[in-house]
BAZA-241071 format. One record per atom (N, C-alpha, C): x, y, z negated. Coordinates in steps of 0.2 Angstrom, whole numbers, plus 5000, padded with zeros to 4 digits. Atoms other than C-alpha are relative to their C-alpha. Example, Ala and Ser with C-alpha at 12.3 -4.5 7.8 and 13.67 -1.06 7.14 Angstrom:
2
500449945000/506249784961/500450065000/499649945001/506849954964/499650054997/
This chain:
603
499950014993/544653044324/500550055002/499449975000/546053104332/500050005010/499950014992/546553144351/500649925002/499550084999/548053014350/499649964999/500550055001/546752894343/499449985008/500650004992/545552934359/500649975005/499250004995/547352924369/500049945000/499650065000/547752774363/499649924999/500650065000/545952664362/500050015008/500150004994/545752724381/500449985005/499450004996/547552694385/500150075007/500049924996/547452874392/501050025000/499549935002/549152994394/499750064998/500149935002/549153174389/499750025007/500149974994/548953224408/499249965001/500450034998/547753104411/499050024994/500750005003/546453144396/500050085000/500149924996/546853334402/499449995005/500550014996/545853284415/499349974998/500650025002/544453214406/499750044997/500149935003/544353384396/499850055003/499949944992/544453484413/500750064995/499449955002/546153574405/500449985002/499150034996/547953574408/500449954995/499350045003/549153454403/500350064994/499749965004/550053604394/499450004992/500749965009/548353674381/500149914998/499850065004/548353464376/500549994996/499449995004/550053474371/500150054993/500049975007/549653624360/499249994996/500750045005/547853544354/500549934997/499550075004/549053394347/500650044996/499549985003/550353514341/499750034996/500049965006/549153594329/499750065001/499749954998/549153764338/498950024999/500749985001/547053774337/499549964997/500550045003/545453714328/499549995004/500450004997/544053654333/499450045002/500249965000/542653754342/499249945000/500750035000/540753694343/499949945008/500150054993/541053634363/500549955001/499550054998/542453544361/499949934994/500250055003/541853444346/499549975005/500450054999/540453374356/500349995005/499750024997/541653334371/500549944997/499750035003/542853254360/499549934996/500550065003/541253134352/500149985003/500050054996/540753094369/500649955002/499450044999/542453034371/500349934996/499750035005/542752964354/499349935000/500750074998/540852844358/500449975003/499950044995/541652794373/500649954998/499650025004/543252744362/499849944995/500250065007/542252644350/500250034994/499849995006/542952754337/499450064996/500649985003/541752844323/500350085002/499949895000/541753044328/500050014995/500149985007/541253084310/500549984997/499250035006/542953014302/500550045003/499649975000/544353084301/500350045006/500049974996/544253234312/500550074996/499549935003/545753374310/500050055002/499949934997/545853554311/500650015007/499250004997/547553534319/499949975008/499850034995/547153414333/499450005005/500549984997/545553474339/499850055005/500149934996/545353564355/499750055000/500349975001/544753724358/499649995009/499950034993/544053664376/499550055004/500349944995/543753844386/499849975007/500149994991/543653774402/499449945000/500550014999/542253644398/499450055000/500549955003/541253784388/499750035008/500349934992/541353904407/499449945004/500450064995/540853734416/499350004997/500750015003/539253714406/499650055001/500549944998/538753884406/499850035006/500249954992/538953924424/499749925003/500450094998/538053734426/500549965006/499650034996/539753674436/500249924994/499850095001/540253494436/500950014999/499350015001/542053434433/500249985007/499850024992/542953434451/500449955001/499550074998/543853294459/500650034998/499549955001/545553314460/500150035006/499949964995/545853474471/500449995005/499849994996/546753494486/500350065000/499749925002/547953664485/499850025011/500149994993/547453684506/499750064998/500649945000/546053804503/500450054999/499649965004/546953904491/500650055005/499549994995/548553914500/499950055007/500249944994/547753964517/499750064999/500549935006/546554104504/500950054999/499649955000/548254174501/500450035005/499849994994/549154164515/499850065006/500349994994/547754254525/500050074997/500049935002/547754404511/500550025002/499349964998/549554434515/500050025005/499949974990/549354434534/499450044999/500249924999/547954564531/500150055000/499649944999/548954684526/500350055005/499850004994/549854704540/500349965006/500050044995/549754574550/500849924999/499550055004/550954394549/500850034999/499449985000/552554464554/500250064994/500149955005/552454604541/499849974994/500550035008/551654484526/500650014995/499450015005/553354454516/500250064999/499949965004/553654634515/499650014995/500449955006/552254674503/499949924994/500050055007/552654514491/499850034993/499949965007/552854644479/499350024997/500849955003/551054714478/499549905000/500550075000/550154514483/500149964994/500150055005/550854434469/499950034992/500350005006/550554534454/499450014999/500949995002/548754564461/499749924999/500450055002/548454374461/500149994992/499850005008/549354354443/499550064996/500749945004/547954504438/499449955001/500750065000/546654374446/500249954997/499950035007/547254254435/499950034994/500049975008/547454354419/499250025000/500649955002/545654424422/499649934999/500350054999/544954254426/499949944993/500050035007/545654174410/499850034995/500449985007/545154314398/499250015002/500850014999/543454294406/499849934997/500150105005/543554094398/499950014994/500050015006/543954144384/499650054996/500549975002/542854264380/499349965000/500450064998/541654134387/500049964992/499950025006/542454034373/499850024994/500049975006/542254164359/499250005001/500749994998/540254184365/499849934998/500350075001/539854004364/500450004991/499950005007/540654034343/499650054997/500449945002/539854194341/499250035002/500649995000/538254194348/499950045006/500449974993/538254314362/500850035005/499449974998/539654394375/500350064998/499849935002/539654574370/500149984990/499550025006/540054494349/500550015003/499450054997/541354394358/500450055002/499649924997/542054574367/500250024992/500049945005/541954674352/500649964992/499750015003/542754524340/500950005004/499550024998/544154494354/500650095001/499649915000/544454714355/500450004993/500049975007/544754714335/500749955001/499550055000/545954544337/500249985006/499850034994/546954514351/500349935002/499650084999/547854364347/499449955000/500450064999/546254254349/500150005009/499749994992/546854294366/500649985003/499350014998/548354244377/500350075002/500049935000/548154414385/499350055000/500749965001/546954564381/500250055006/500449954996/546054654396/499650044999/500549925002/545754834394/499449995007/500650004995/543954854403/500450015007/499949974996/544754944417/500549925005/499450064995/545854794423/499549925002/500650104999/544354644422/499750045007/500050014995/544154574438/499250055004/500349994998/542554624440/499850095001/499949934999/542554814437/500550015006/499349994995/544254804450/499450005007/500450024994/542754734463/499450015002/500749985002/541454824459/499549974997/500750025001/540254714453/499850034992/500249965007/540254804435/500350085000/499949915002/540054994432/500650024993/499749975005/541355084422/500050054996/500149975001/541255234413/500750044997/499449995004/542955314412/499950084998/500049925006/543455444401/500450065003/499649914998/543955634403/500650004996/499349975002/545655714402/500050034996/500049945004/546155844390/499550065003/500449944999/545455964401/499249995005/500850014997/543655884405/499949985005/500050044991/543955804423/500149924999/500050085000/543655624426/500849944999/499450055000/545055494425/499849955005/500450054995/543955394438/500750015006/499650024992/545255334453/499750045003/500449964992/544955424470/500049915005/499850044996/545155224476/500449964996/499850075000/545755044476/500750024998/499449985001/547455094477/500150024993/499649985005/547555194463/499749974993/500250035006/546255094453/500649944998/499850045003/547354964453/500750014997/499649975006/548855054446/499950014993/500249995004/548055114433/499949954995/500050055003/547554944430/500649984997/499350065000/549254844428/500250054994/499949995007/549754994416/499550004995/500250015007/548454984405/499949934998/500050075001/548754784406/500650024994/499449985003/550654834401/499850044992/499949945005/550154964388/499649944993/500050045007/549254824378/500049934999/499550055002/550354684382/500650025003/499349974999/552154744382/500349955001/499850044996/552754594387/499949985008/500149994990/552154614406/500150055003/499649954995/553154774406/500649975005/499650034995/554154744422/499949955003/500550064999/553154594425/499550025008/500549954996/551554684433/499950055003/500049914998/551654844435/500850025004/499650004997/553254824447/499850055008/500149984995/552554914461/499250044998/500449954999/551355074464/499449985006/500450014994/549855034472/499750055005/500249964994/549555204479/500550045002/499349964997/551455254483/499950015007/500049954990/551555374500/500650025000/499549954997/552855414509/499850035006/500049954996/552855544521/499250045000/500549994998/550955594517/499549935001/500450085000/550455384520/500049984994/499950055004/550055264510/500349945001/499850064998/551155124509/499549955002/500550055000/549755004507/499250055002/500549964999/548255064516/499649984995/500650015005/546555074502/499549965003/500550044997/545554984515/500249935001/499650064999/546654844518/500249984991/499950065006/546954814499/499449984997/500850035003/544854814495/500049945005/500150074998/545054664509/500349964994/499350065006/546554594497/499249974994/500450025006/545154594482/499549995003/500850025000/543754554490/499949945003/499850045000/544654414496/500049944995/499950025004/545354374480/499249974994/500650005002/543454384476/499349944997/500650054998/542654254483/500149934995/499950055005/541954134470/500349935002/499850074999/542553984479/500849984999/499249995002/544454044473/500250024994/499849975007/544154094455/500749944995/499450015002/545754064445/500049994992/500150025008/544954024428/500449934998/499950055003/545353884415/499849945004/500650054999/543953794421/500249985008/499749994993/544553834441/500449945002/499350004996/546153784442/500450004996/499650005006/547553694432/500450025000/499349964999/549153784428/500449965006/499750044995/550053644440/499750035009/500349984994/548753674454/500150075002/499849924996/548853854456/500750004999/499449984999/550753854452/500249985007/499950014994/550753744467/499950055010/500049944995/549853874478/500350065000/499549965000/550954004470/500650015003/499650004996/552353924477/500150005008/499950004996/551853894494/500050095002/499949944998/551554074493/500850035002/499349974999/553354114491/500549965006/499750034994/553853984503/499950055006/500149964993/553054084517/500450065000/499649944999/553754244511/500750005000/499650015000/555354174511/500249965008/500049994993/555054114529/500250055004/499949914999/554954304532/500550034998/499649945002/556254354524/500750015000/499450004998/557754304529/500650004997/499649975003/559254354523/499949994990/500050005007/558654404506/499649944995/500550055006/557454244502/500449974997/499750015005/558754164495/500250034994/499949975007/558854264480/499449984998/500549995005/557354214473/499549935003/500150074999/556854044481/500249955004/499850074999/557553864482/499449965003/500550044994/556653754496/499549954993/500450015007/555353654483/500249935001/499850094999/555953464490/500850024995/499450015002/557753514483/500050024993/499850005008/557453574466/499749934998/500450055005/556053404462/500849945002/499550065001/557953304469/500250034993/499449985004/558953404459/499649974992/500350015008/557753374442/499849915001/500050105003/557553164446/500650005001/499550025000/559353174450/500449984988/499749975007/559653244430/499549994995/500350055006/558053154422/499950064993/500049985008/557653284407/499649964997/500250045003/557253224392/499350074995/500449965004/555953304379/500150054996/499649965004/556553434370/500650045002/499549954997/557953474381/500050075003/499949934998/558753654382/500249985007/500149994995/558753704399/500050075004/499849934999/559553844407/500150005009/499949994993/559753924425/500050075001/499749945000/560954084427/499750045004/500349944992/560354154444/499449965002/500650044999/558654094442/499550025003/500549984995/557654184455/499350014999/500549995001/555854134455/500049954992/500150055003/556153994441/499749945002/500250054998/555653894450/500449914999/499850075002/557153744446/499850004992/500049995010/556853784428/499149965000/500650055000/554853734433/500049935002/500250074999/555153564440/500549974995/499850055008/556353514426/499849994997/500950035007/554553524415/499749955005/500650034996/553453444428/500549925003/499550085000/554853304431/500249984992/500050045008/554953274411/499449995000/500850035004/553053264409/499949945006/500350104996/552953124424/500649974996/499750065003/554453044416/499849984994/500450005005/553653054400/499550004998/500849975001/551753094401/499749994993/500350045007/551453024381/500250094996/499449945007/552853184374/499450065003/500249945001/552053324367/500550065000/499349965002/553853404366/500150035007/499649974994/554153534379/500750025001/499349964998/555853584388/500150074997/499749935000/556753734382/500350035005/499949984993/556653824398/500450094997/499849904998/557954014400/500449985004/499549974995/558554094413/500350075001/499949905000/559554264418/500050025009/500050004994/559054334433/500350105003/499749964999/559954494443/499450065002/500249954997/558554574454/499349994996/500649975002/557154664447/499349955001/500550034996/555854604459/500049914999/500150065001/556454424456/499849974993/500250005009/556354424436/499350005000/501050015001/554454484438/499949935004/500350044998/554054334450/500349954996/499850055003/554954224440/499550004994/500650005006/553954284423/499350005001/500850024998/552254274433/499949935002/499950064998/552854094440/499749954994/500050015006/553154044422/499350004996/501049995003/551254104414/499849975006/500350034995/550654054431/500049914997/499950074999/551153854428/499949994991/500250015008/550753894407/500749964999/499550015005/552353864402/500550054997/499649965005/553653964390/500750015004/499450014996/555353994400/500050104995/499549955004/556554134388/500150035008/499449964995/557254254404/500150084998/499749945000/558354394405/500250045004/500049994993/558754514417/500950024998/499349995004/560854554418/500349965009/499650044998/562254494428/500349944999/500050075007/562854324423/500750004999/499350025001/564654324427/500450084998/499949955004/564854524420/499649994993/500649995008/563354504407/499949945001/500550085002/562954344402/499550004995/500549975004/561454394393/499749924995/500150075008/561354194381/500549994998/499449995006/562454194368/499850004993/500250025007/562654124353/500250044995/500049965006/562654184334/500750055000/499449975002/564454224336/500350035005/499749984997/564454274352/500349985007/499750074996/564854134364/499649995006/500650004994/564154094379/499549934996/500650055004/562453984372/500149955006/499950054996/562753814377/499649965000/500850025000/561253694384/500249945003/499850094994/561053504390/499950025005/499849994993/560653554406/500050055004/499649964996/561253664419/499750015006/500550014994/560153694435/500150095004/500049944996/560653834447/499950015007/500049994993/560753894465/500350085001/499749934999/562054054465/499950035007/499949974993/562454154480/500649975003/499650054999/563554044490/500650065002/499349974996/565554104496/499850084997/500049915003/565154264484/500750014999/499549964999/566554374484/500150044993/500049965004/567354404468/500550034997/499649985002/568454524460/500449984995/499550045003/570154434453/499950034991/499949985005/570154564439/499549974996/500750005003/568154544432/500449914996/500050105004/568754324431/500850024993/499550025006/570554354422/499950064995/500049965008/569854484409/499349984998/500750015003/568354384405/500149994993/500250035008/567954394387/499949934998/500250075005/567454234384/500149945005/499550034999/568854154395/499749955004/500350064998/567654044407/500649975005/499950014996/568954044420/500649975001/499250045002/570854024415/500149964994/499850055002/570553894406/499849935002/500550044996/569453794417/500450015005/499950024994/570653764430/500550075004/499649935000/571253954432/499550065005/500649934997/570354104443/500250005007/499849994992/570054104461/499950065004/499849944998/570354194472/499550015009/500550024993/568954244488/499350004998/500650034999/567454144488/500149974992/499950015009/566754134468/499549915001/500350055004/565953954471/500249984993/499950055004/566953864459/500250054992/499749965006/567054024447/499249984999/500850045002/565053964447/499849954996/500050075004/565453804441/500449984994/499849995006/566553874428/499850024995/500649965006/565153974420/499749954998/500450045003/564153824421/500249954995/499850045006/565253724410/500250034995/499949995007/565553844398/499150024996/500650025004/563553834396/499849944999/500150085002/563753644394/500049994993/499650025007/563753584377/500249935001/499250074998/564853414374/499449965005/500650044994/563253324382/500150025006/500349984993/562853404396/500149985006/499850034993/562553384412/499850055006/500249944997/562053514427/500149985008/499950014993/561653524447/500150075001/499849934997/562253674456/500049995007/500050014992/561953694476/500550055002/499449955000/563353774484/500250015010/499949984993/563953794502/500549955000/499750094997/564853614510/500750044995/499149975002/566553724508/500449994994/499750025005/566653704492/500449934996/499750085002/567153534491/500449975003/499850014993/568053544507/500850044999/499549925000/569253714506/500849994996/499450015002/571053694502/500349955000/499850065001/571253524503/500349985008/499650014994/572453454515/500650075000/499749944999/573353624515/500850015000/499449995003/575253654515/500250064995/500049945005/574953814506/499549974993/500550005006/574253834487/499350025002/500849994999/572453834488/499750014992/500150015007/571753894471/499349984998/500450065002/570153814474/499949945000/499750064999/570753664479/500549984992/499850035007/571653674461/499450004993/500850025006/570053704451/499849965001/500450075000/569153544460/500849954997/499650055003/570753464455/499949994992/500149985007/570753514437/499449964998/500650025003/568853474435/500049925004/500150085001/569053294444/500649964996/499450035004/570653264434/499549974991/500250005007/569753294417/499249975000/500550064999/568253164425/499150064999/500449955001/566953324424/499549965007/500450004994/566253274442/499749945001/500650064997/564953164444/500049975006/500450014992/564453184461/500050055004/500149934995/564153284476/499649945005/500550024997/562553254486/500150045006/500049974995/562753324504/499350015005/500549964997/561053424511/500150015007/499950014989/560353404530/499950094999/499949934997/560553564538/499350035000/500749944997/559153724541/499450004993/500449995004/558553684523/499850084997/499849965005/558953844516/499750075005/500449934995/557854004521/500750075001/499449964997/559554104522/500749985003/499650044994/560554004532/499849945003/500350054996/560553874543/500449944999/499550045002/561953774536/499949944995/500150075004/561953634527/500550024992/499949975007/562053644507/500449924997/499950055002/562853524494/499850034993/500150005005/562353474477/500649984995/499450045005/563853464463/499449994995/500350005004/563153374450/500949984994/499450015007/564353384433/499849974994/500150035007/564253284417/500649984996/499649985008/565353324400/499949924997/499950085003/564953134394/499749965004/500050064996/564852994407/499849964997/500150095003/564152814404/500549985001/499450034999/565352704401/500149985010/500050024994/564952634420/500250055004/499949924994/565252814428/500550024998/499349955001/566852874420/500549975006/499350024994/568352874431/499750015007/500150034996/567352864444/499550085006/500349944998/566453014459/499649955004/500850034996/564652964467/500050055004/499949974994/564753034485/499449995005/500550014997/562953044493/499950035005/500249974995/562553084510/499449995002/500349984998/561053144513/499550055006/500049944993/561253244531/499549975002/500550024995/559953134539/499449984998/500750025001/558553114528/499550094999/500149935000/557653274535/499349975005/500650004995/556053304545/500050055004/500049934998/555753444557/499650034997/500549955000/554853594553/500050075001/499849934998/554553764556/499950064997/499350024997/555553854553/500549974997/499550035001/556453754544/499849934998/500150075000/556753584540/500149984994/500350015007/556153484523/500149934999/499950075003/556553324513/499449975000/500350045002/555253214514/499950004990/500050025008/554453164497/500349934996/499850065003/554752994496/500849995000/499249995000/556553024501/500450034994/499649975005/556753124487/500249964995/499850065005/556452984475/500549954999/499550044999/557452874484/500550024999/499350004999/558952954486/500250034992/499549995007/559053004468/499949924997/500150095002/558552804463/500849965004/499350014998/560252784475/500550014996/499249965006/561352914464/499949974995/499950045008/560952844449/500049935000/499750085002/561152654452/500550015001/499350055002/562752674457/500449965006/499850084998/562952554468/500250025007/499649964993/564052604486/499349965007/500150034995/563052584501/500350055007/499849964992/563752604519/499650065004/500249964995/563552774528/499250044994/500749975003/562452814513/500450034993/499750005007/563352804495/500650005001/499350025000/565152814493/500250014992/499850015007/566052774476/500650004999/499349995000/567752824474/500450014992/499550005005/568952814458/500350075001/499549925002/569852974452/500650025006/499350014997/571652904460/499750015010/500050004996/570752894476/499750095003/500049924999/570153074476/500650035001/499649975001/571653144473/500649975005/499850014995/572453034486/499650055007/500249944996/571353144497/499950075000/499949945005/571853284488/499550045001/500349955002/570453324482/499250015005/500449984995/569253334497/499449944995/500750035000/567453284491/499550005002/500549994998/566453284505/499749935001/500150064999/565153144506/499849995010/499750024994/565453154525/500549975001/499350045000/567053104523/500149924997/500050095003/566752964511/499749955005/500850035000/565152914517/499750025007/500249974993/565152934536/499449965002/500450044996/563552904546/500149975007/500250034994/563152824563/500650085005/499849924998/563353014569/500450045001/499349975002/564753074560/500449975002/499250044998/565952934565/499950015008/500150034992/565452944584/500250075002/500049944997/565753134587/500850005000/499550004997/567353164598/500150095005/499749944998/568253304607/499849975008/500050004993/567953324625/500449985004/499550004999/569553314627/500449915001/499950075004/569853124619/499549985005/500450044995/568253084632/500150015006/500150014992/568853144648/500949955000/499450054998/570653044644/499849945001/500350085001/569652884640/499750005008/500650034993/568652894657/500750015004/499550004997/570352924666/500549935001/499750085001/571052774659/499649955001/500450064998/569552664663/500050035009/499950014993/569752724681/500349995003/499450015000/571452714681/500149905000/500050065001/571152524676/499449955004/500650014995/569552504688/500549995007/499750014992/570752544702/500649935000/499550065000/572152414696/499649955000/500250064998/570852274696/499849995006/500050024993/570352314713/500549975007/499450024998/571952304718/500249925002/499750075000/572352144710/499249965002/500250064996/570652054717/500050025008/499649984994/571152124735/500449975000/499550064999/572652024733/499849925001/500050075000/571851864728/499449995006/500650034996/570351874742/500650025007/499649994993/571851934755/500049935005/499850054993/572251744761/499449975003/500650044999/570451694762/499750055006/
């Protein structure tokens, strides 16, 4: 008996028999890829399944494809049932309320830094509580199951020194910590400091959550204060507390909490003005951008200025709906700049249980993916969101070692969008394809000009040489650091025969909704308008479809306002153009009255 076998009597997908397991999508992937054996709860889970299947349980059962299925086991033991499917509401508002207790809503966004690695701690605590769960229901009791998981850690994803499990953090388990050199307790004076304490002894024996976790002090003072008061972060945890928000296996599947994850950085990104854009893309615009470009299974998957990760997450979650059968995950990397965004990107990542390679670096100094020889590492696709009209120095582009710039059209000069979209074709390999969000300008800027414009010679070069797919134009106020309206280049290195020669010019200013404070694609709109870009097919005031020759007869200008004007955009007039028109309509009011006065004169 085999999982596929069950999959494929019951006409199940992957995702779908996740849910009859109560696991994620993800651990089904690595129970059919081999990566575990069978433990005693999930053999009898798999029987019931395999009865219901009609197929014999007893035959041909494999080490390799047999789950280990922790989050049943917890369910049994704690007599919980298998839940509907959730709602992220609860959750969401649960997080939302700890951040406003800190110091209140206006003040939430500043303290991202301490909220999100303490939930990423209530998760890690919560899963190695499962899995200990797991090792107890093989070994007989939970203190074995401890003592075999302390000797081997890799039966673990990650090991929890005592001091960091959720339940010593919340009091409900007593600790016994140990003395110094010179015979004084190590015991905390407080929340604060216990939870420092914590994250390094997470870090110390998993060295991969260096920089990760332990990014902020929980009991840093200035002036004599505590940044975070210790009465205010025992609310945080005792919030985190409450059994109706546990964060285990069995709880909550990677998708769902990543879900609540992300509303959390939306709100903080509401707050935070100016600088949210480093670190999060509105969530409607990455799931366009990922149905706009379809991955497939197995595809690499890169994003230079990748923030939280977040586009790099829905390129997975848009290949497993296009695919629900494939066992094969995206090869997700990214390089990201600021500190603080790298950790919430690497928590993001384990948060949604998927593998995402990042690096920290500048991407257009240090491009930190590089191949055997040196080269910049090239990927099928391509998914960024830079800083728009960045400002960059002439020298850094004409002395780049690995020449992205003057060969690609030459080096601009000002505003680096299109030095962005020189990077990203030199991480294309011959395939590829990529979206990049950018500031309207870019599409716009030099064209028409009586002077040389050197980025109006880059878009030329890249639409000369058929690189340009598309350009997707974004309604305005989506972007939590401005209020302007954004555009999608999308670029692709090998064309269908039906799309060479040829640029797909979508306008999408008006499919918005209001909100507060900003404004959000609908979901069905996302579908749609990517189901529009990829057929192809011109529709008025909506799609426009233009040949090479006719670009460049408009040297160049690719805005899909221009092409692909709506109702709105043709109708907007200068002040000036409306009081002449009313001038002459009175002008021509008076000459009719004129002329019927003459013909009622002889009557």
């Amino acid at each position: 008996m085999t999982l596929r076998s069950i999959r494929a009597k019951l006409n199940l997908t992957q995702e779908q028999l996740a849910d009859r397991l109560g696991v994620s999508f993800a651990t089904v992937n690595r129970w059919e890829g081999g990566a575990s054996k069978p433990q005693k709860a999930a053999r009898e889970v798999i029987a019931a399944l395999a009865q219901e299947a009609g197929i014999d349980g007893t035959s041909g059962t494999t080490t390799s494809e047999a789950p280990v299925a922790a989050a049943e086991v917890t369910r049994r033991r704690r007599g919980q049932r298998a839940a509907a499917a959730p709602t992220t509401k609860p959750m969401e508002q649960m997080l939302w309320d700890a951040a406003c207790s800190i110091r209140g809503e206006k003040d939430a966004a500043k303290f991202k830094d301490y909220l999100l690695p303490l939930l990423f701690l209530k998760r890690l605590s919560d899963v190695f509580d499962d899995e200990i769960d797991r090792l107890a229901e093989e070994y007989g009791d939970r203190e074995t199951a401890l003592e075999i998981a302390e000797g081997d850690h890799s039966l673990l994803r990650f090991y929890l020194p005592a001091e960091a499990r959720w339940a010593v953090i919340a009091g409900r388990e007593s600790l016994s910590w140990p003395l110094d050199a010179k015979g004084n307790s190590t015991a905390p004076r407080d929340i604060g400091e216990h939870l420092t304490k914590a994250v390094r002894a997470v870090v110390k024996q998993n060295p991969s959550l260096s920089g990760v976790i332990d990014i902020v002090d929980f009991a840093a003072e200035r002036n004599g204060e505590r940044d975070v008061n210790p009465a205010k972060l025992r609310g945080v945890v005792e919030t985190f507390s409450d059994p109706r928000y546990r964060l285990g296996l069995a709880d909550v599947q990677p998708d769902f909490l990543g879900r609540a994850y992300e509303y959390l950085l939306r709100k903080f990104a509401e707050g935070s003005g100016q600088s949210a854009g480093e670190f999060f893309t509105p969530t409607e615009v990455g799931f366009l951008m990922a149905h706009l470009l379809r991955p497939r299974p197995g595809e690499t998957c890169h994003d230079y200025a990748c923030g939280s990760a977040g586009l790099l997450i829905k390129l997975q979650l848009v290949a497993r709906e296009l695919d629900p059968t494939s066992r094969v995950p995206l090869r997700l990397s990214g390089q990201e700049l600021q500190a603080e965004s790298y950790a919430v990107a690497q928590m993001n990542a384990i948060i949604h249980d998927m593998e995402v390679e990042l690096a920290r670096g500048d991407t257009i100094i240090n491009p930190k993916f590089r191949d055997a020889s040196g080269k910049i590492r090239q990927h099928d696709i391509v998914v960024a969101n830079p800083m728009w009209n960045q400002p960059f120095a002439q020298d850094i582009c004409a002395n780049d070692p690995f020449d992205r710039f003057r060969a690609a059209g030459g080096i601009t000069s000002g505003k680096g969008d299109w030095a962005w979209l020189q990077h990203t074709l030199a991480a294309l390999d011959a395939d590829g394809r990529a979206a990049v969000v950018l500031d309207t300008g870019a599409v716009t800027r030099g064209s028409g000009s009586k002077n040389e414009d050197k980025e109006r010679n880059i878009r030329k070069w890249f639409v000369d040489r058929d690189l340009i797919d598309g350009v997707i134009l974004l309604p305005e106020n989506l972007f939590y650091n401005t209020t302007a309206a954004g555009v999608i280049v999308v670029l692709n290195k090998r064309k269908p025969i039906a799309r060479k020669g040829k640029v797909f010019l979508l306008n999408a200013s008006k499919h918005f909704r209001k909100g507060k404070p900003k404004n959000y694609l609908p979901e069905d709109d996302i579908r749609s308008l990517a189901a529009t870009y990829l057929k192809g097919e011109a529709v008025e005031g909506e799609l426009a479809v233009i040949i090479t020759r006719r670009a460049a007869e408009a040297d160049y200008n690719l805005s899909p306002a221009r092409w692909a004007a709506q109702g709105t955009d043709a109708e907007h007039r200068t002040i000036k153009n409306i009081v002449a028109d009313l001038l002459a309509l009175d002008a021509k009011a008076s000459q009719i009255d004129q002329t019927l006065a003459e013909l009622l004169a002889p009557l």
